[in-house]
Structures are given as C-alpha cells and as structure tokens.
C-alpha positions in Angstrom: 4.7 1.1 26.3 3.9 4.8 25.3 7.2 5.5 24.8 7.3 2.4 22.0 4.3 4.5 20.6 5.5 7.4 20.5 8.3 6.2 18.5 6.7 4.0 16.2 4.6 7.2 15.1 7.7 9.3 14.8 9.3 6.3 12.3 5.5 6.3 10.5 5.9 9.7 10.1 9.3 10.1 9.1 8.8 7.3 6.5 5.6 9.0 5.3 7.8 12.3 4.5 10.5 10.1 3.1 12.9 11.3 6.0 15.1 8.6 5.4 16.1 10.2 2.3 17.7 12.8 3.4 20.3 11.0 4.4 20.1 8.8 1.5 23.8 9.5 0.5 25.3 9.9 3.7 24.8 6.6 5.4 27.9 4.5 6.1 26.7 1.1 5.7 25.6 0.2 2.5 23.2 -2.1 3.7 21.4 0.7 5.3 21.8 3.0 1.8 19.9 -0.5 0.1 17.5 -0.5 2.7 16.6 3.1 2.2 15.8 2.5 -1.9 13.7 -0.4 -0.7 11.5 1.4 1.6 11.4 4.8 -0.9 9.4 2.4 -3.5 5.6 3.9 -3.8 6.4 6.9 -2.3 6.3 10.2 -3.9 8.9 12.4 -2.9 9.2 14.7 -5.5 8.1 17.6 -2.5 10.9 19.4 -1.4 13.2 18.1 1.0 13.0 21.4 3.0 9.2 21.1 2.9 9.2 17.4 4.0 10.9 17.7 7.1 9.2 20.8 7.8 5.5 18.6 7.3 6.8 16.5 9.2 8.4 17.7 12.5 4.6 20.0 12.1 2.9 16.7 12.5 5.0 15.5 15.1 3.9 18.0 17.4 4.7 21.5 19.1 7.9 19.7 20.7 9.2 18.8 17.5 7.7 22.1 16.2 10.1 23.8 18.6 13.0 21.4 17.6 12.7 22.8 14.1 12.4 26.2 15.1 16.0 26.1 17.0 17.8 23.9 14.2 16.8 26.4 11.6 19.0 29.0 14.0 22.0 26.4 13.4 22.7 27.6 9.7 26.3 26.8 10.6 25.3 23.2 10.3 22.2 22.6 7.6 22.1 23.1 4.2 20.5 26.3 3.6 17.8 25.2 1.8 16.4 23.2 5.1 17.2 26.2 7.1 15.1 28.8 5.3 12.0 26.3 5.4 12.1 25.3 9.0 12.3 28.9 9.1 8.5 29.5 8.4 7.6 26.8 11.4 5.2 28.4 13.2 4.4 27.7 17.4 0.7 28.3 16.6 -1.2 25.5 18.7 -5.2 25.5 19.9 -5.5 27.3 23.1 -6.3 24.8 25.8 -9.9 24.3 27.8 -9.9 27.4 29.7 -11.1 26.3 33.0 -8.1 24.5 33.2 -5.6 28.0 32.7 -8.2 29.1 35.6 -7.4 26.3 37.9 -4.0 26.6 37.0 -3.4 30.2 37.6 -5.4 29.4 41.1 -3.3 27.1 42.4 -0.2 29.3 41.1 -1.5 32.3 43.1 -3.0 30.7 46.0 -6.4 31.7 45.9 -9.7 32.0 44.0 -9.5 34.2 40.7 -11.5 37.1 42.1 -9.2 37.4 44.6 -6.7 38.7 42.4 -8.1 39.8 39.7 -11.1 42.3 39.4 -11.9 41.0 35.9 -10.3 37.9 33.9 -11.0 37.5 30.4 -11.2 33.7 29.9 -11.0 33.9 26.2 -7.7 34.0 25.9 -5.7 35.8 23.1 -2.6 34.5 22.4 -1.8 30.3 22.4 1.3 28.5 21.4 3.0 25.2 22.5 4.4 26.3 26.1 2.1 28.5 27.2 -1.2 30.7 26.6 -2.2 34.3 27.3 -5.4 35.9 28.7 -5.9 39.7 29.6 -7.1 40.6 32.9 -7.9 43.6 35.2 -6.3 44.4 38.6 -7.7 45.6 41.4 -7.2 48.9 42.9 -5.5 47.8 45.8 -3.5 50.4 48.0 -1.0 47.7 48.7 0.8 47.9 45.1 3.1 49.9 44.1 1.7 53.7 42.5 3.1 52.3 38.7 1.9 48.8 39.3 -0.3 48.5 35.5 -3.9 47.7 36.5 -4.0 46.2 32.7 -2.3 43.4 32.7 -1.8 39.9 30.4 -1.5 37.0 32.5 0.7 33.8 31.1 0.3 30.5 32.4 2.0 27.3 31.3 0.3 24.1 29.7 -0.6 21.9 31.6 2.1 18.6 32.0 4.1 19.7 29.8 7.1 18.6 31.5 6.3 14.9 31.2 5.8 15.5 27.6 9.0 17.2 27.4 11.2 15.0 29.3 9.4 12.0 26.9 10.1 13.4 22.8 13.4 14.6 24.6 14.4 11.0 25.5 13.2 9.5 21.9 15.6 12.8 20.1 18.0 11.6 22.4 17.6 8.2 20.7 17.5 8.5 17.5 20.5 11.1 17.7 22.7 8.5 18.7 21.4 6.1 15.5 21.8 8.8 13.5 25.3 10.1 14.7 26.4 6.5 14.2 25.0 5.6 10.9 25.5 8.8 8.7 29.1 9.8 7.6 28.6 13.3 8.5 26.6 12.5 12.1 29.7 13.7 14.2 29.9 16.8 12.8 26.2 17.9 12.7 27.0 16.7 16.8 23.0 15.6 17.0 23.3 14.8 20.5 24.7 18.0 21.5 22.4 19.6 19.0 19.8 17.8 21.1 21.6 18.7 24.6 21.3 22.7 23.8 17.5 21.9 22.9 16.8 20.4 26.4 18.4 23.5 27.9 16.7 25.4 25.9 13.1 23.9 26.6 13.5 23.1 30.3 14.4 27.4 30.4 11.0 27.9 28.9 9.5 25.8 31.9 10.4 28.5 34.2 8.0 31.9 33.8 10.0 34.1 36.6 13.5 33.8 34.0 11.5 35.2 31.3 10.2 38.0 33.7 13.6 38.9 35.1 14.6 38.4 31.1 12.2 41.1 30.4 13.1 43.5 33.2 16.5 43.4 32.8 15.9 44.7 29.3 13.6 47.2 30.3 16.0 48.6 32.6 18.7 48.5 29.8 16.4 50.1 27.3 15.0 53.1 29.5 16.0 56.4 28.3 16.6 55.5 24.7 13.2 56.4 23.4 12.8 53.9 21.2 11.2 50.7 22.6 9.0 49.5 25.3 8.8 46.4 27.7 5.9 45.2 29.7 6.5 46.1 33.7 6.0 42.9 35.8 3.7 42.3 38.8 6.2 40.8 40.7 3.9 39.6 43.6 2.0 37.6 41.0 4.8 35.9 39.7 5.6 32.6 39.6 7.4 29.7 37.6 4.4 28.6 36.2 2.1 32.0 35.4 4.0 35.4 35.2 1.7 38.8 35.1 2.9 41.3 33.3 1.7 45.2 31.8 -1.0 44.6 29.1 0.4 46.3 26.2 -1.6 47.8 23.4 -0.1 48.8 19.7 -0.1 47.3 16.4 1.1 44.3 14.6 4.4 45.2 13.1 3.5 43.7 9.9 0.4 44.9 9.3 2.4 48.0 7.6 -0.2 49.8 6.0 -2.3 50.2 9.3 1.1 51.9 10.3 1.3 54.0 7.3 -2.2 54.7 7.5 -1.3 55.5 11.5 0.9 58.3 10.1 4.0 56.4 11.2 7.4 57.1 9.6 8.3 53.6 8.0 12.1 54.3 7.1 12.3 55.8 10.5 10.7 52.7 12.2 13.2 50.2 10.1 16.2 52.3 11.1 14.8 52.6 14.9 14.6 48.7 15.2 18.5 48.8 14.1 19.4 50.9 16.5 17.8 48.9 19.2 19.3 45.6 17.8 23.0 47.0 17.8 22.0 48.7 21.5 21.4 45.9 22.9 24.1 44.1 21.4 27.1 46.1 21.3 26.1 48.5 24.4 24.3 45.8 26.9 25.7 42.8 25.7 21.8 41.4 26.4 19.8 41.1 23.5 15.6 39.7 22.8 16.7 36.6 20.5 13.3 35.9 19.0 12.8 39.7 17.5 9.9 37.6 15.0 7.0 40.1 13.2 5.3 38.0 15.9 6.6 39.4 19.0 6.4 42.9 17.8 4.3 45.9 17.6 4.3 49.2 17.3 2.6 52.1 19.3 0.5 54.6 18.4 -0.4 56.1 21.8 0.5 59.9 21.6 3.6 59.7 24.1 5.2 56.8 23.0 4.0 57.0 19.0 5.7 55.2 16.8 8.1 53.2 19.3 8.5 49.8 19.4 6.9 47.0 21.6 8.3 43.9 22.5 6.9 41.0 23.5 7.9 37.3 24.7 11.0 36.9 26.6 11.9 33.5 26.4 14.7 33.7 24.4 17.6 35.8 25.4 20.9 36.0 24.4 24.3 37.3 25.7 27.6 38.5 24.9 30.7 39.0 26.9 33.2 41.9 26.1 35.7 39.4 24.3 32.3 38.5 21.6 31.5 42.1 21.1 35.2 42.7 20.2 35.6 40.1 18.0 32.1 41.3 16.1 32.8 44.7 15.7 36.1 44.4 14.3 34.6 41.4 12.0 32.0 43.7 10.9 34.4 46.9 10.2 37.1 44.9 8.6 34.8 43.2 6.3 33.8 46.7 5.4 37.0 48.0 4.5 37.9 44.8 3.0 40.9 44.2 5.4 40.2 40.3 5.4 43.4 39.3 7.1 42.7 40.8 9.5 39.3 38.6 9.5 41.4 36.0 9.5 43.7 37.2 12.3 40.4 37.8 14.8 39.7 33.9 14.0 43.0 33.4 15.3 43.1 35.4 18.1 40.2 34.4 19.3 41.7 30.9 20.1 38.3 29.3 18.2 41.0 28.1 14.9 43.5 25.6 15.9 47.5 27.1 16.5 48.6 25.4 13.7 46.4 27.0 10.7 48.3 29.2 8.4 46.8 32.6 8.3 47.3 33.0 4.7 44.7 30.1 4.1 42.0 31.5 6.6 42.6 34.8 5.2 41.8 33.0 1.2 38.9 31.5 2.3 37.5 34.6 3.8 38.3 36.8 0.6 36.5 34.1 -1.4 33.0 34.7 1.4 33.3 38.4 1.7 34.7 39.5 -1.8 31.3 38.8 -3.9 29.2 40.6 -1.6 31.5 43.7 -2.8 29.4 43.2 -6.3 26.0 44.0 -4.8 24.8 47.5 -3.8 25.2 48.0 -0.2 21.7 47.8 0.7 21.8 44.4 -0.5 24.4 43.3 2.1 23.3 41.2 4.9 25.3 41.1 7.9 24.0 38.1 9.4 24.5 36.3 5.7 28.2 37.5 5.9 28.6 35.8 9.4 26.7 32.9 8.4 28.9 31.7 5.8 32.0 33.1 8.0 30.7 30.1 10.6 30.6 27.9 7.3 34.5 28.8 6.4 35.2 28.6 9.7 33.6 24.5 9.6 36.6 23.6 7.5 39.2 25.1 9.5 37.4 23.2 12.8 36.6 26.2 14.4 34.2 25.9 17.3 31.2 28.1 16.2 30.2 29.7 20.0 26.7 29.2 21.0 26.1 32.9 21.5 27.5 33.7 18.3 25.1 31.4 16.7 21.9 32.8 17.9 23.0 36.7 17.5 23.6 35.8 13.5 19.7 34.3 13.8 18.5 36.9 15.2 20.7 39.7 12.8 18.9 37.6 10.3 15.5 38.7 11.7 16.3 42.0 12.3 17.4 41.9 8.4 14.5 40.6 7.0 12.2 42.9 9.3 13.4 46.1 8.4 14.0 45.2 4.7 10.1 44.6 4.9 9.5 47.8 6.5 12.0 49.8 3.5 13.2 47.6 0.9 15.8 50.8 0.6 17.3 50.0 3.5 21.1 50.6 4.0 21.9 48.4 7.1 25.7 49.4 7.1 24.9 52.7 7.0 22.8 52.7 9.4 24.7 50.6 11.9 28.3 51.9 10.8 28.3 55.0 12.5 27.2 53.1 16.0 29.8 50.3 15.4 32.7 53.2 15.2 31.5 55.0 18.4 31.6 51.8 19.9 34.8 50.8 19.0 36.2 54.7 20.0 34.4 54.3 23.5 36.4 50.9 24.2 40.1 52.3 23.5 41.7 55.6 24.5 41.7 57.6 27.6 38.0 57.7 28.3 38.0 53.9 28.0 40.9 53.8 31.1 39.0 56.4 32.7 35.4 54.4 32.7 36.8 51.1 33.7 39.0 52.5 36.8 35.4 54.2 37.5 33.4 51.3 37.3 36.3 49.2 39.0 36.6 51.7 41.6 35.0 49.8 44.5 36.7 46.6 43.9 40.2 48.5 44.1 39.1 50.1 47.1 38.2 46.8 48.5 41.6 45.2 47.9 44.1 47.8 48.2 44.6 47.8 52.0 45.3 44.0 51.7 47.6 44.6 48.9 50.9 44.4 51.0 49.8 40.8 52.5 48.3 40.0 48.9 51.5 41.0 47.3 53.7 39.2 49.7 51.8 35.8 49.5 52.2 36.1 45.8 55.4 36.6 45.5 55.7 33.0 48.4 53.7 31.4 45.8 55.6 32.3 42.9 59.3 31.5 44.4 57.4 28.6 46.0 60.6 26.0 46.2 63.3 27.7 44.2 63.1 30.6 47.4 63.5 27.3 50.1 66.2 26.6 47.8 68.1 29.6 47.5 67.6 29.8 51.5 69.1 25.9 52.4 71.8 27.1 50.0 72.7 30.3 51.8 72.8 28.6 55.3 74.8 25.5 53.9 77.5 28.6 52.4 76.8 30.5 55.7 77.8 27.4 57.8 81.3 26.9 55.2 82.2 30.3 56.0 81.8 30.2 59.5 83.8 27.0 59.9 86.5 29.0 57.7 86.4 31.7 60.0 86.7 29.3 63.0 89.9 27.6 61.3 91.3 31.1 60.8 90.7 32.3 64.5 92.3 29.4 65.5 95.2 29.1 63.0 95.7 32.8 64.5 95.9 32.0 67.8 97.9 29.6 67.2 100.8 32.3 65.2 100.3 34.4 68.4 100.9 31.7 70.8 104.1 30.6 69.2 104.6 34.6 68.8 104.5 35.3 72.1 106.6 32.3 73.7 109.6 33.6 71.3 109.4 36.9 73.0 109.2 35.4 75.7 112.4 33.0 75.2 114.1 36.2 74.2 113.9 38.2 77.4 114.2 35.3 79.7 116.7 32.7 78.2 117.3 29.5 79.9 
C-alpha cells in the first residue's frame, strides 16, 4: 500500500509539472500522444521544461534529488538545456533531530558519547540527503596515534535510509520500463540501466568506510604536491554508518572576495585547482568526482596558505592506463587540429563498430572541433569538446564508458570553477604543458625503464618457473596437432622398420643362395 502511494504522488507530481510533455513527441503510440494533449488542458506549462523537471524531481524528494543530480552528469544522453538545469539541484535537506545522530553514532561506536568524545557539538553544521555532520573534540588519549587530529568532524548516516532507498529505487525501476517501452527514443536513453548505475551509485553512498578509504587513498596520492589537503581519518572510529575524520578549517571557495581580501593569489588558485584535476587524472588515475564550490575551501593557515581543501568523498572516479591514453591524445590532437587521428583513437579504442569508415568519424569530428577554432582559447572548454565528442560518437553507436562520463562532469566543474576564480583563464595553456610531459613519461626509454622497475618483483617471482611455464605453453599451444605429428611419426617409424625387416630378410636370403653355389662349386655332386 505505500508503495501505491508513493507512486500515485510521483504521477501527481509529474502531471502537476506537466512531465508528460516532455515526451510529448516521442511516444510511439498515438493513443498515448492523444492522451497526453488531453491531460495538458488547464495547465500552464509555459515554465521551462528544464525548470519543470528540475521542480519536480525537488519535490519528490532528496532520492529523486540525487537522481537529477547524476542524470545531469549524463550530457551524453539529455538535451542540454535539461542538463544545465538539473545542474543547479542542490542536496540541501533539514538536518535531522539530533538526539537521534547521538543515538546513532552510540550504537555505531559501542558506547556512550563521552566515552569517545571529550566534547560533541550537537548542532550540527553541515546536512544533506545521506548523511549529516557535527564537529567534535577528542580526547587526549595515549592510545592514538602522535598525528591522530584531536579536531575532528563526525558523519553519521540518516536514519532508514536504506528502506527508503531500496522503495523510490523499485518505483524508477518501474516507470523506466513504461517509459523505455512507450517513447521512441526509450532504448537509447537505456532508463533502466540509467537507473541500474543510480542504485550502484546510492547503495556506495550507504557505506561511510569506502568514502574514508576514498579519501585516504587520495591523500596519499596527493602528499608532496603542495597544493591540496585531505582530512586524516580516525580509523578506530570508523564505521559503515559514521566515519570521523580531521576537522578542517578554511574558507568557502566561492566566497572570492574573502580570499582576495585574505591576500590570496586568485589566478594562482584557478591555475593550482588545474593542476590538481589533471594530477589526479592523468598521474593517479584516481580523481574527487564531485569537485562542486560546495566541497571546497581554501586555507589560510600560515603553512598551508592558499592550498586547497577538499571535502566529501563519495564520489570517486577512476581511469585505467588504456583511458588516460585515449584522453591525452584526444586532447593534443584536438589541439593541433589532427582530427583523424581523433577519429583513429575512436577506432582503436574498439568503442566504434569495425565496420565504420574512418573518413566519416573523422567529418563528423572536424564539424565538433573545428568551430571551437573561432573562439579565443580561453574560451575553450575541454569538457564541452568531449561532451559533444560522446554526442558524435551516439551516431556512430559508440559505447560512451562510464568513467569517461563522469571525468567530462567533473572537467566541466573544474571549468566553471576556475573560470569563476579568473574569467582570463587559459585552460590549455595551463594543462598543455602537463599533458606533454605525460605523454613523454609513457613512451621512450625511461617509460621501459619504470615499468621493468615497477614490474620487477613479479618477474622475479616467475622467472625460475619459466622453463616449466614455457614448456606447458608450448603443450597447450601444439595441443593435438603435436599428438598428431607424434601418431604420424610412429605409424612412418613402424613402415620403415617393416622395410628394413623385408630387406634383412630378402638379404639373407641372396646370401643363402650365395653361399650354397660356392658351395656346389667346391664340392660337386
């Protein structure tokens, strides 16, 4: 029964917003296209399309909040005009009752709040549709560690959220299969796998201790370049459902006059946060996915001034060696407007069906890339460039990866940030320079050299076993044509003998008949 409620609201709502007409045009049935001028009488939808659904999924809900929040990533799929407004969804809910994040975080931790804490602050600070943050104070306890923070943030989860999950994740689940069966284009927006990515995606959330090992992974990845902090764990106060973490201090990275005021270098900050982005993609392979205004600040503590702080690790993506290939030589043939070769990394990548003609691709990338040639280059976005790449790519049925999809989201962000910090900004220049020593450090000499090294245990490993190794392979590879070859050679080796049998014999037989002349000769009857 509350599932029926639930999704009567959602078709209330949906109606109220005049969802139904965004598909107006696209269903299959014209029944259903009659139907939807019927029920579009006495409504006003003169709002916005964009706007509507973004009202909508608002009113629906932090799940369906959420939902928005990841389809406006999938530019490779929505017009842009819905993309840019789900865009400005914001995960801004009321904090829940406090005593309950206290009982929570008790039962988490296994004991009364004083026990672990030597002051909690139950206001807390920070509240969105997952989760909720309060600072706290630790202890001085001799046990920890000498750099365990005694400032610390502690994040504990809503309460039932899974059930409430696991319930708007069954309805999308629903009405993604009416809609992938009623609208012309439903199988290629794929809404239940678009739905499918979303439950990964969510149920990930669930689970605090990721998003810790998320963050100290990228701490670890990020020490030594001077440019960015990450919040230390408490690892003994860790768990799926409240993580505790260094209590960082700094400022809002959009409050920009603050900054200025601050005596912090602006350009220098916009250039820095470019740097970290093409780090973390090109060098780690391991990059924050949600680099928001929200999740950022800056400090302004004297050893650390001007460096950046980030915040929420939820969201991670990854890239193996094959997608930072295929991006750097995207990026640096679009620059030097070598778009076959564009083309040819499509190809090679094994994303573009054998049988396209290179020639096409290879138009249709010169029609993307070639206009962006008219604009200065500051006014060149990367992540626009790969954006409409994806959309080429669509007609060419080129499975856009995953991975892929979220980096060009999140190029997008780092885009739009830094152009806010210096509208000046060159992003080509600034990420050029890295791209090419990228590209240098992965061919050559010192690329052998640094892959034997960091292969060198694994060799070690299997080189006294290569003999045996070497011999099974090469069983395995003659397999039955070897069995073959060997019935053959004892089938010829048993001919020959029997030759050689008839041949001894045949002979003995000439020296028998031989030998009994002679012998008629010296003795004649």
């Amino acid at each position: 029964m509350r599932r029926l409620l639930r999704l009567l609201r959602i078709l209330l709502v949906a109606h109220r917003y005049g969802l139904d007409q965004l598909v107006l045009g696209g269903f299959k049935h014209r029944w259903l296209r009659a139907l939807a001028r019927v029920l579009a009488l006495g409504r006003d939808l003169g709002t916005p399309r964009g706007v509507r659904l973004r009202l909508a999924l608002q009113s629906l809900g932090p799940i369906f909040v959420k939902f928005g929040q990841m389809l406006s990533t999938r530019r490779d799929l929505l017009p842009l005009d819905i993309a840019d407004e789900l865009a400005l969804l914001q995960d801004r809910v009321p904090p829940f009752d406090s005593e309950v994040a206290v009982g929570l975080i008790e039962k988490a931790l296994g004991g009364p709040l004083e026990q672990c804490f030597e002051q909690f602050e139950r206001t807390p600070v920070a509240s969105a549709s997952i989760a909720q943050v309060h600072f706290a104070t630790l202890p001085a306890a001799a046990g920890r560690a000498h750099d365990t923070p005694r400032d610390v943030a502690v994040k504990v989860l809503r309460p039932g959220m899974l059930a409430v999950i696991d319930q708007d994740l069954a309805l999308m689940r629903l009405l993604a299969g009416w809609v992938e069966r009623a609208w012309a284009d439903g199988k290629r927006l794929k809404p239940r796998e678009v739905v499918g990515e979303f439950d990964k995606y969510l149920h990930d959330e669930l689970d605090l201790v990721r998003e810790a090992a998320n963050a100290a992974q990228l701490r670890r990845n990020m020490d030594g370049l001077g440019l960015v902090l990450i919040p230390r764990m408490v690892w003994d106060l860790c768990r799926p459902s409240v993580i505790v973490m260094e209590r960082m201090r700094g400022v809002p990275i959009s409050q920009i006059e603050r900054l200025r005021a601050a005596g912090v270098d602006i350009r220098k900050l916009a250039q820095s946060g470019v740097e970290i982005f093409f780090t973390q993609v090109f060098r780690d392979g391991f990059f924050h996915a949600d680099m928001h205004p929200g999740n950022i600040m800056v400090s302004l503590e004297p050893e650390t001034f001007g460096w950046y702080i980030a915040l929420d690790f939820g969201i991670i993506g990854t890239l193996s060696a094959f997608d930072k290939d295929y991006l750097a030589q995207n990026f640096i043939a679009f620059f030097q407007r070598d778009y076959r070769r564009v083309a040819e990394l499509h190809l090679e990548s094994g994303w573009v069906p054998a049988d396209v003609r290179v020639e096409e691709l290879e138009a249709a990338v010169r029609t993307v890339c070639e206009p962006q040639f008219e604009r200065p280059l500051k006014d060149i976005s990367l992540g626009q460039i790969l954006m409409r790449l994806f959309q080429v790519s669509r007609r060419f049925k080129v499975e856009i990866q995953p991975q892929l999809v979220l980096l060009q989201k999140t190029l997008l962000n780092v885009e739009g940030l830094g152009r806010q910090l210096d509208p000046e900004l060159d992003l080509w220049s600034t990420a050029q320079p890295f791209l090419r020593r990228w590209m240098r450090s992965q061919v050559g000499w010192p690329a052998l050299r640094e892959h034997l090294r960091r292969e060198a245990p694994r060799y070690a490993q299997y080189l006294p076993a290569l003999p045996r190794l070497a011999h099974q392979a090469l069983e395995h590879s003659l397999g039955g044509r070897e069995r073959e070859l060997q019935r053959q050679l004892l089938a010829e080796q048993r001919r020959t003998n029997a030759l050689l049998q008839g041949l001894v014999g045949f002979g003995l037989g000439v020296l028998a008949v031989l030998l009994v002349i002679a012998l008629w000769d010296l003795h004649p009857f």
